[in-house]
C-alpha positions as a Python dict, from the first residue, in 0.01 Angstrom:
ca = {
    (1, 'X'): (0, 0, 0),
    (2, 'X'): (-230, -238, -170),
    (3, 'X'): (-95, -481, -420),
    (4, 'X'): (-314, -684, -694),
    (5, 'X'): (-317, -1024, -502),
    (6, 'X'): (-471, -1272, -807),
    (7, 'X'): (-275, -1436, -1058),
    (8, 'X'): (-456, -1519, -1415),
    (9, 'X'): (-287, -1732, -1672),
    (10, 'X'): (-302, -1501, -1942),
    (11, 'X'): (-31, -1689, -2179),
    (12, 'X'): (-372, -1843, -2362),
    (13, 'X'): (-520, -1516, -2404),
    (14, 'X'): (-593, -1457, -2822),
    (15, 'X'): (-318, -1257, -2849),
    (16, 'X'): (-19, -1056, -2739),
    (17, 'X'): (-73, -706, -2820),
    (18, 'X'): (208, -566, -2690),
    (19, 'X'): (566, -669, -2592),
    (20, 'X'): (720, -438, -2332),
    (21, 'X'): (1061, -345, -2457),
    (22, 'X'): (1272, -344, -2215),
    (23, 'X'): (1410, -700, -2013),
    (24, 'X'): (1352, -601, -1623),
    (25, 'X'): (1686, -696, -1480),
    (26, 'X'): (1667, -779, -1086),
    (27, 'X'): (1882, -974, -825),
    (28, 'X'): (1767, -1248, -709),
    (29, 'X'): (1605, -1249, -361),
    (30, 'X'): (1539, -873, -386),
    (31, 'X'): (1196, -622, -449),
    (32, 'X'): (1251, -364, -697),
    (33, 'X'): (931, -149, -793),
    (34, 'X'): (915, -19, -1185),
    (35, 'X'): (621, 181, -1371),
    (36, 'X'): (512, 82, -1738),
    (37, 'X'): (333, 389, -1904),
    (38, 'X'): (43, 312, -2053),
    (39, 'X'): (-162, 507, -2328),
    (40, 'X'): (-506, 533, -2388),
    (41, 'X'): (-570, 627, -2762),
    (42, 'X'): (-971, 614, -2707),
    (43, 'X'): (-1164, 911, -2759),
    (44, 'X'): (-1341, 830, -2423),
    (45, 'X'): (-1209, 820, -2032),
    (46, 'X'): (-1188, 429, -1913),
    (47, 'X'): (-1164, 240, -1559),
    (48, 'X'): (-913, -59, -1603),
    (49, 'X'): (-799, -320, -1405),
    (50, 'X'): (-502, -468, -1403),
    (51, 'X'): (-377, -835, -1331),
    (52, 'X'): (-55, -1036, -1340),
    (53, 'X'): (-4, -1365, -1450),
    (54, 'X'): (292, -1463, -1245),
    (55, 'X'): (327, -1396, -884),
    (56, 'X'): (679, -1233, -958),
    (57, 'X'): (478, -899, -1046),
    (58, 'X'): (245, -751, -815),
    (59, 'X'): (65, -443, -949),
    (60, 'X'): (38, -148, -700),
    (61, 'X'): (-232, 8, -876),
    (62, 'X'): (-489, -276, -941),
    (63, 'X'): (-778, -38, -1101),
    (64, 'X'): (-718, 269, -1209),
    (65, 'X'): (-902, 581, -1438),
    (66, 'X'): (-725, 711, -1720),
    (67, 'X'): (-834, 1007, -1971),
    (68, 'X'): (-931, 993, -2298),
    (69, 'X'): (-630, 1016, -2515),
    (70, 'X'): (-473, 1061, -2175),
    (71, 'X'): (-179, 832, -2045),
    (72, 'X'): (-87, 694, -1653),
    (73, 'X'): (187, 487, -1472),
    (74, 'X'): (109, 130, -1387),
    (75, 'X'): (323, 59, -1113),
    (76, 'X'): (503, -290, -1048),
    (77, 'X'): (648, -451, -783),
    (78, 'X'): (917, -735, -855),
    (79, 'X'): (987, -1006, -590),
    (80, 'X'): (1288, -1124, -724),
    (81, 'X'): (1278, -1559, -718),
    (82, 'X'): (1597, -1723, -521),
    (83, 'X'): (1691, -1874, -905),
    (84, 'X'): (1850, -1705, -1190),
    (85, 'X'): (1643, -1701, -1468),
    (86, 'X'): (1454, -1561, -1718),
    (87, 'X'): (1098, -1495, -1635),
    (88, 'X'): (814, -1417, -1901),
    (89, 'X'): (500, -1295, -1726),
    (90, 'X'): (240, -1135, -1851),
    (91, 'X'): (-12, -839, -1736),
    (92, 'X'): (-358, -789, -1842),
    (93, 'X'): (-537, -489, -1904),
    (94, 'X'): (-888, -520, -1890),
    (95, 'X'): (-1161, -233, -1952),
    (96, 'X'): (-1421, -250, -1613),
    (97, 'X'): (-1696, -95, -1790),
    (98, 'X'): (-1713, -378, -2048),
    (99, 'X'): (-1535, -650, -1911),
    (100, 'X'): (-1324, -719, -2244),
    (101, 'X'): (-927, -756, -2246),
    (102, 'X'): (-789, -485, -2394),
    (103, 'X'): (-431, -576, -2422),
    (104, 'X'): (-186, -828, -2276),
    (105, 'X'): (137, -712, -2223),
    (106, 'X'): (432, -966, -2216),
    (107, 'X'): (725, -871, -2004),
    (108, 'X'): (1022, -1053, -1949),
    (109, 'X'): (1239, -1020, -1636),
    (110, 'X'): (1636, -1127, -1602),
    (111, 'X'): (1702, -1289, -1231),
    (112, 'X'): (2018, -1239, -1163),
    (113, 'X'): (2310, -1325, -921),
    (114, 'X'): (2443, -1076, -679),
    (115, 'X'): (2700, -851, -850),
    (116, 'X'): (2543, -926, -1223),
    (117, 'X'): (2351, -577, -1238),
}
């Protein structure tokens, strides 16, 4: 499967707009894959792409066509770093057809030692 290979630093991006609630928790040295739903509340089908700012998250689904007032999955792979830590990474959502951000999501993932979880 493909995976979203470019990493922009999106932590100077205008603003946060949303703030995934949930703290990924993960063992360190391991791949775990989550999804993050995502709505669209437009009144009009978009083509988004997706990017990470960390290397940590890979998205599986780089682009991807969602409905109007519609939602869809996008899909996450973690590669876990060798240190414990917490990680605050951030995705970006941006609509293809206009090239604006729409959102950038902040999520925060807990490395943990074996046994922790």
């Amino acid at each position: 499967s493909s995976v979203q290979q470019s990493n922009e630093d999106l932590s100077g991006y205008k603003g946060i707009t949303q703030v995934y609630k949930d703290v990924l928790k993960v063992t360190r040295n391991s791949v775990e894959h989550f999804k993050i739903k995502y709505m669209n509340p437009d009144n009009y089908s978009k083509k988004l792409s997706v990017i990470s700012s960390d290397p940590i998250i890979q998205v599986k689904n780089p682009t991807m066509s969602i409905g109007y007032k519609s939602s869809s999955y996008i899909r996450l792979k973690i590669i876990a770093p060798d240190t414990p830590a917490y990680y605050e990474c951030f995705l970006g959502i941006r609509n293809l057809e206009n090239n604006e951000m729409e959102e950038v999501e902040k999520i925060v993932i807990d490395v943990l030692n074996d046994g922790e979880i």
